[in-house]
C-alpha positions in Angstrom: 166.2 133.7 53.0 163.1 132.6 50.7 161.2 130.3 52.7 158.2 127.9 50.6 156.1 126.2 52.7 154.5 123.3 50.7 151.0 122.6 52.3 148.5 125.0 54.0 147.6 122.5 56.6 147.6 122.9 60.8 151.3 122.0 60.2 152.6 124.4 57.4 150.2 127.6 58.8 151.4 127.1 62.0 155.4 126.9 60.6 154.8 130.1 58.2 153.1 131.9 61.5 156.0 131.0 64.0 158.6 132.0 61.4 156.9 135.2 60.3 156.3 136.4 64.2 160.1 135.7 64.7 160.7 138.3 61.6 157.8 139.8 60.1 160.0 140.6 57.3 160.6 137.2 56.5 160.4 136.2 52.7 157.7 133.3 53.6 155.1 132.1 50.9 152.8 129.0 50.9 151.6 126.5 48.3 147.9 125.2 49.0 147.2 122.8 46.1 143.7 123.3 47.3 141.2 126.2 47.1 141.2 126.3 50.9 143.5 126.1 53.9 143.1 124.2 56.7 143.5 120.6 55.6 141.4 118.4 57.5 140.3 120.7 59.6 136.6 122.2 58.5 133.6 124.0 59.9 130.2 124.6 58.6 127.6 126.7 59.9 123.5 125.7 59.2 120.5 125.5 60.6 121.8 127.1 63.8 124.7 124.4 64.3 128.5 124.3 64.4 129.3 121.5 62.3 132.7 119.8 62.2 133.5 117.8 58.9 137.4 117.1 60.2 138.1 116.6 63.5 136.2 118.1 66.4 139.1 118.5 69.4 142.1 118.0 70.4 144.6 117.6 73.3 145.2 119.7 76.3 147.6 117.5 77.5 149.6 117.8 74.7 150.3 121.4 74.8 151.3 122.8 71.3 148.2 123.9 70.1 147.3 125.9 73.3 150.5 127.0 72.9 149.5 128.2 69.6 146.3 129.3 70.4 147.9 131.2 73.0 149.9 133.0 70.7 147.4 134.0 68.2 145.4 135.2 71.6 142.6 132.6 71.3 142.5 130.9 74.1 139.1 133.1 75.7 137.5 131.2 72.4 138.5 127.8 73.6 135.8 125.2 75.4 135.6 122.4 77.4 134.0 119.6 76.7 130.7 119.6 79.1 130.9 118.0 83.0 128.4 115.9 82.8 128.2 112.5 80.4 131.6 111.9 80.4 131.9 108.6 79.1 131.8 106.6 76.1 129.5 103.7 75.2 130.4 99.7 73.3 128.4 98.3 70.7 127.6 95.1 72.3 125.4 92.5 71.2 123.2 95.3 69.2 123.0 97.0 72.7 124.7 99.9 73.8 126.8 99.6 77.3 128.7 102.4 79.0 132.1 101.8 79.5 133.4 101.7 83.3 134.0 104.3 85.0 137.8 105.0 84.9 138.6 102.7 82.0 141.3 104.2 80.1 141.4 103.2 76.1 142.2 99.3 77.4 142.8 99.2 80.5 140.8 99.2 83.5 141.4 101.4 86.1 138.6 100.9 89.0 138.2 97.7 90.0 134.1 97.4 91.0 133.0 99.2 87.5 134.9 97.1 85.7 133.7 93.8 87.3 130.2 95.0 87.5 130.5 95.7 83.5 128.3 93.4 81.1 130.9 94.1 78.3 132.9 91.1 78.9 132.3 87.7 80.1 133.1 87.0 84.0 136.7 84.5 82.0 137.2 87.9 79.8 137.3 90.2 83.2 139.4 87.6 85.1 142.1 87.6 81.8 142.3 91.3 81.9 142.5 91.3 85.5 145.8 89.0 86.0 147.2 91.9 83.5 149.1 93.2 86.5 150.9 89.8 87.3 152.4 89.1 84.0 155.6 89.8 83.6 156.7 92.2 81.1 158.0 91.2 77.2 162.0 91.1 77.3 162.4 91.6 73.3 162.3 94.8 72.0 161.0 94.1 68.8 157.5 95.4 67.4 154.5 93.6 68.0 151.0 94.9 66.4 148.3 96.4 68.7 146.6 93.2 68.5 149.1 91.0 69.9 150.2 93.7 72.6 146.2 93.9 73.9 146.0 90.4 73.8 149.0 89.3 75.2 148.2 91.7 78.1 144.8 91.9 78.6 143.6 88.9 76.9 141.5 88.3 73.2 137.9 88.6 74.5 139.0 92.7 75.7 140.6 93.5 72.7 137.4 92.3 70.4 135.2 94.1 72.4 136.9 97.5 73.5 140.3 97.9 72.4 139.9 97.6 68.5 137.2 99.7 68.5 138.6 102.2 71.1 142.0 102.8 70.1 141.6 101.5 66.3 139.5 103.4 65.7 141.3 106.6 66.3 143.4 105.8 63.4 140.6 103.9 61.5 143.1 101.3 61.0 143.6 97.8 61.0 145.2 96.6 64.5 146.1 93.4 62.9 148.6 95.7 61.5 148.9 99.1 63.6 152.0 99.1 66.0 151.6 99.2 69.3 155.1 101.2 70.0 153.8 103.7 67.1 150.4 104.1 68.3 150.4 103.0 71.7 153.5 104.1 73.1 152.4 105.5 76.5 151.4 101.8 77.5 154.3 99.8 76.2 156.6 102.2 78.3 154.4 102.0 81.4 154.5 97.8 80.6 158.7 98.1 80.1 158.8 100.8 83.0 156.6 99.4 85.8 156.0 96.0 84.7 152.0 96.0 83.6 150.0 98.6 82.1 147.6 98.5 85.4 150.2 99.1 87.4 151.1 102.3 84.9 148.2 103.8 84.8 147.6 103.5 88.9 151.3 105.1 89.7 150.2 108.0 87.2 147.4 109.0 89.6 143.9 107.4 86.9 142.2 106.3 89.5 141.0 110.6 90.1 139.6 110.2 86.6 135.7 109.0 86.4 135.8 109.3 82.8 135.5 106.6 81.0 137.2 105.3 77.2 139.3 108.6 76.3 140.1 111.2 79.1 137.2 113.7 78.0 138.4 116.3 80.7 141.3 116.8 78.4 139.9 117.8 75.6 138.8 121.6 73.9 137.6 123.2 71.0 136.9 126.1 70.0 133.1 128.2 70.4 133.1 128.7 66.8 134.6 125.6 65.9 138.5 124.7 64.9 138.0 126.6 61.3 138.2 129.6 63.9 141.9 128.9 63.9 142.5 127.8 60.5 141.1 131.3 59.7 143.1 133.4 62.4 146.2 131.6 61.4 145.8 132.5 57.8 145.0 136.5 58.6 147.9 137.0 61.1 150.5 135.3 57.7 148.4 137.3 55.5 146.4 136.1 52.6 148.9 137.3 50.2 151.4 135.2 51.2 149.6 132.2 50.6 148.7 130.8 47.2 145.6 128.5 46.6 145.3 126.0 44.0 149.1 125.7 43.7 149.9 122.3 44.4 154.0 121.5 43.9 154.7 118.9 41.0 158.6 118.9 41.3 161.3 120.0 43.2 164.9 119.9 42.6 168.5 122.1 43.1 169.6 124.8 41.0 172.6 126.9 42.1 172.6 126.0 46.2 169.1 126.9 45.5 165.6 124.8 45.7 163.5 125.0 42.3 159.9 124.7 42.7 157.6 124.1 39.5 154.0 123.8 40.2 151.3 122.1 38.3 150.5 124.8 36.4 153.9 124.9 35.4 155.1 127.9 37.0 158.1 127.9 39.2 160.2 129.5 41.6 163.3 129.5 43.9 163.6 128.9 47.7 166.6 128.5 50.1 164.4 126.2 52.4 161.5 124.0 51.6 158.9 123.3 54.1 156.8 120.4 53.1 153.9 119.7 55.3 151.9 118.2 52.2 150.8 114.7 52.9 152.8 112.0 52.6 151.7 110.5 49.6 152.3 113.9 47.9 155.4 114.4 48.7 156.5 110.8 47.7 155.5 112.5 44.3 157.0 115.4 44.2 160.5 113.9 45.3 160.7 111.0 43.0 163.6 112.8 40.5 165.3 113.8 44.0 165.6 111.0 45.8 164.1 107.8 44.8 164.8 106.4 48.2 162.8 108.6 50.0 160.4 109.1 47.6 159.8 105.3 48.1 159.6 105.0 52.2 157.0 108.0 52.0 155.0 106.1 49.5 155.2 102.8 51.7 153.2 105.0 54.5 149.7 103.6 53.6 146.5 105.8 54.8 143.0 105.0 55.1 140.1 106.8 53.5 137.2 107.8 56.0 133.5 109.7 55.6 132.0 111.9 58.6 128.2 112.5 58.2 127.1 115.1 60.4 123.5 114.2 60.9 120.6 116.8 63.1 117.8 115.3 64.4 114.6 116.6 66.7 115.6 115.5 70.0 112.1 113.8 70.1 113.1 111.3 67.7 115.8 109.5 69.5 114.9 107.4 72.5 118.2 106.5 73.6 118.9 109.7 76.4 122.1 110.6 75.1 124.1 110.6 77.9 127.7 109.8 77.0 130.0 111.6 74.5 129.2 108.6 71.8 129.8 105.0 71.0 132.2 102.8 69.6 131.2 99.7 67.3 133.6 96.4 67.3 134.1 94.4 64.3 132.1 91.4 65.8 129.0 93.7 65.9 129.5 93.5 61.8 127.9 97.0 61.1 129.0 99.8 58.7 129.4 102.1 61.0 132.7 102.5 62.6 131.7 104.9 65.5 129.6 107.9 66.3 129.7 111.0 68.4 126.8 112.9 69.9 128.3 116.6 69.4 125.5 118.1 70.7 126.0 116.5 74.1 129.8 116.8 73.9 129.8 120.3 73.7 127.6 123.4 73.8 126.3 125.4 71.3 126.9 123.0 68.4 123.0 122.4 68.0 119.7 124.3 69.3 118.0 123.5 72.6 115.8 121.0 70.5 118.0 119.3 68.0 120.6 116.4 68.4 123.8 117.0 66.1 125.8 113.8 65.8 128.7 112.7 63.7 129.4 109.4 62.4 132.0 107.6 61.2 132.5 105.1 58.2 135.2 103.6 56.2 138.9 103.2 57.2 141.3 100.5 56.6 139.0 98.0 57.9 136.0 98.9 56.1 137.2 100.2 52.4 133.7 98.8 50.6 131.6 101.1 52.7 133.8 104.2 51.9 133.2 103.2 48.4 129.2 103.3 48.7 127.1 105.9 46.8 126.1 108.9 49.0 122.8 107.4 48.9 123.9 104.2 49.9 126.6 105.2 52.8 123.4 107.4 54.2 121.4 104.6 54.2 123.5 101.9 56.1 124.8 104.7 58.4 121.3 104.8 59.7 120.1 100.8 59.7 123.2 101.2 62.4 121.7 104.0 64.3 118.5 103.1 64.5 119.6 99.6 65.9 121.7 101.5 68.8 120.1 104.6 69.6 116.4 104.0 68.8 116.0 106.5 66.1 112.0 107.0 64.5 111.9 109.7 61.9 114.5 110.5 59.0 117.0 113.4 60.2 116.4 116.8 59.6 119.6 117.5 58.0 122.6 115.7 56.2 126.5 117.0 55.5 128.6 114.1 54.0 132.2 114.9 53.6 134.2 112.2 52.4 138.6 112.5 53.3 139.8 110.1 50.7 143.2 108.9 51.7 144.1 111.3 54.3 144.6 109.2 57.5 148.3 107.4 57.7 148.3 103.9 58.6 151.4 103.8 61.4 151.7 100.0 60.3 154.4 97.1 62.3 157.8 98.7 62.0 156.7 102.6 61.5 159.2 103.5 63.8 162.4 102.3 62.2 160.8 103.4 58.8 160.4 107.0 60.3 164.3 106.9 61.6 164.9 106.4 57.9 163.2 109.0 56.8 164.5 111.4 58.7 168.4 110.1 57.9 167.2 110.4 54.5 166.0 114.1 55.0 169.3 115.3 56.4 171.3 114.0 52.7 169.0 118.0 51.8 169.9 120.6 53.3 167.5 123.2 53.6 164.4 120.5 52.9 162.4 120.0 55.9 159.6 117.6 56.6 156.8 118.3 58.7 153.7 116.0 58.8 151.2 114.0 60.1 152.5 110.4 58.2 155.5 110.4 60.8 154.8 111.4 64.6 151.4 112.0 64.9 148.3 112.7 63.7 146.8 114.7 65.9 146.4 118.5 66.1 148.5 119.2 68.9 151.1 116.4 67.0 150.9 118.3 63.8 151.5 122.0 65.2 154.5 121.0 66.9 155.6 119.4 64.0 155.1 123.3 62.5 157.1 124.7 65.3 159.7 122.0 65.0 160.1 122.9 61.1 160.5 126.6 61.8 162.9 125.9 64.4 165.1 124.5 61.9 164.5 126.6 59.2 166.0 129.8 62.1 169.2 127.5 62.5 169.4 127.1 58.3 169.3 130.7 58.7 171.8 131.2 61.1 173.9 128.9 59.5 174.0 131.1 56.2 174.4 134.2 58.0 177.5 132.6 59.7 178.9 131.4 55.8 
């Protein structure tokens, strides 16, 4: 069977890797429309620092990329984040204020941290607090991530922590996220136990003392997460991959997919992998199936910038100690959030130097994204000099910019994925596999490659069986 994977992504590298150490004889090739691999996922190496330009981590809990990692025989290169400074910090009132102890995205887990917090007012802590009496929603309709924080926790909590916190991970609107799509561990704990609080205490948080995003159950890698792109690319083999060969159509000949590419050459394939994104692939299927073609083109995404930014650890007066801050849309900054890398996690700056990254654009903030380098550098550091105290000009600047590559999972994202999916089964032998429908994260994405090459073994147990 000719396999094409359509996307050199975490997703299609890790489907081509699973299917080739199945078979090492399998006919597998992939088409990177770019001159790299990797996707998202990028590291630099200057002035003595591991710089991430993508994303920095990712989830232990979720275990399909230590799975994978453990597979490619990686996992001695894996890291922690460090012990100490566990905890994020709010934006508030130009100040920056830890987060309590044990609070968990948006909800509170300990009760004297939370009380003793300046991040809300005394009504604000005594909303979030009767969380545990309400009684949970009886429809099961969708509700945006706005309306479930505020019907459970109150407004004044979701202005202050929960749009920043958890809107922020998708650099999205929450006006228009949904809460089952992005938020689905605490609207089953609200259907399951009756309250979020009451959740998040029967699933043991009160052990945890970190505080916004359980730090403890994150890694990376000492080299940083290219290390993996890389590995994964040498155990496929180079040849099998082909850069600058994005797909421009697709469509059946003889049982058979036929690929053209947008340099015009084309081949055949039994099974098609694509793990492009989804506005690509909206693209690329429009002559197949207009129907799909359209639901993957309703899947809006958000563009973002990450400026990796190193500065002499004598020109910052703010000590540091947390993983980074968040910045609510009532503090009315550019910034959307920033990480202190160098505290997160060794070896990503010398003994002397800060590394941080911050973050700017997303659905909510489309005019900054649209700012001249110049210009984006220059607010990004009005911001940082308010919050962290900053005197001198940093030593270094990397500016990458990922235009359109964050999916928006907007109110109803669910039943639209259910669609697609239906949809998908109409062509045999094309498989989706993506960040635009279950998940955006890294672990999300490589079980989506696993899942794909899963199916592509029954495809090909199916044809032996014909």
């Amino acid at each position: 069977m000719k396999v094409v994977v359509v996307g050199g992504g975490i997703s299609g590298l890790t489907a081509a890797f699973s299917l080739l150490k199945a078979d090492p004889d399998a006919d597998v090739t992939i088409l990177e429309s770019t001159g790299r691999i990797g996707g998202v996922i990028s590291t630099l190496f200057d002035e003595d620092c591991v710089i991430e330009e993508g994303p920095d981590s990712f989830l232990t809990s979720k275990p399909w990329a230590v799975s994978l990692c453990e597979e490619l025989g990686l996992l001695d290169q894996l890291i922690a984040t460090n012990d100490a400074n566990r905890r994020a910090f709010i934006a508030t009132d130009g100040r920056l204020q830890p987060l309590p102890e044990g609070f968990f995205l948006l909800a509170p887990t300990k009760i004297w941290p939370f009380i003793d917090s300046p991040i809300l007012s005394v009504r604000g802590k005594i909303a979030a607090a009767l969380e545990s009496l309400k009684a949970p929603i009886q429809s099961c309709e969708d509700e945006t991530l706005k309306d479930f924080v505020v019907r459970r926790f109150g407004e004044e909590l979701f202005e202050r922590i929960a749009q920043p916190m958890v809107g922020g991970i998708y650099t999205g609107d929450p006006e228009k996220l949904s809460a089952a799509a992005t938020l689905p561990q605490f609207v089953e704990m609200e259907q399951k136990y009756g309250s979020v609080t009451r959740g998040l205490l029967t699933h043991g948080r009160l052990n945890s003392k970190d505080s916004g995003a359980r730090y403890s159950a994150f890694a990376s890698m000492n080299l940083g997460l290219q290390a993996l792109v890389e590995n994964l690319g040498d155990k496929i083999g180079r040849d099998k991959i082909q850069l600058n060969s994005g797909l421009r159509t697709i469509s059946t000949s003889a049982e058979r997919w036929k690929l053209v590419t947008c340099s015009g050459q084309s081949q055949e394939a039994d099974v098609v992998v694509l793990a492009a994104p989804a506005q690509s692939v909206s693209g690329i299927i429009s002559s197949l199936d207009s129907s799909l073609s359209a639901n993957l083109a309703s899947i809006e995404h958000a563009s973002s910038a990450i400026l990796n930014l190193l500065f002499d650890k004598n020109d910052i007066t703010h000590p540091l100690d947390g993983f980074g801050f968040v910045v609510p849309e009532r503090e009315r900054k550019s910034i959307i959030a920033c990480s202190f890398s160098s505290t997160k996690f060794k070896g990503r700056a010398p003994a002397n130097k800060v590394l941080m990254r911050v973050f700017l654009g997303g659905a909510l903030h489309p005019d900054v994204f649209a700012l001249s380098d110049g210009h984006l550098i220059k607010v990004a550091l009005e911001d940082l000099r308010t919050y962290l105290g900053i005197t001198s000009y940093p030593l270094k600047i990397w500016l990458k910019r990922w235009p359109n590559a964050m999916p928006q999972y907007h109110l109803g994202h669910l039943e639209l994925v259910r669609q697609i999916k239906q949809r998908f089964l109409n062509h045999r032998g094309l498989i989706w596999a993506g960040s635009a429908l279950t998940g955006v994260g890294i672990p999300d994405c490589v079980r989506a490659g696993f899942e794909a090459a899963q199916l592509v073994r029954v495809y090909q147990r199916e044809s032996v069986t014909d």
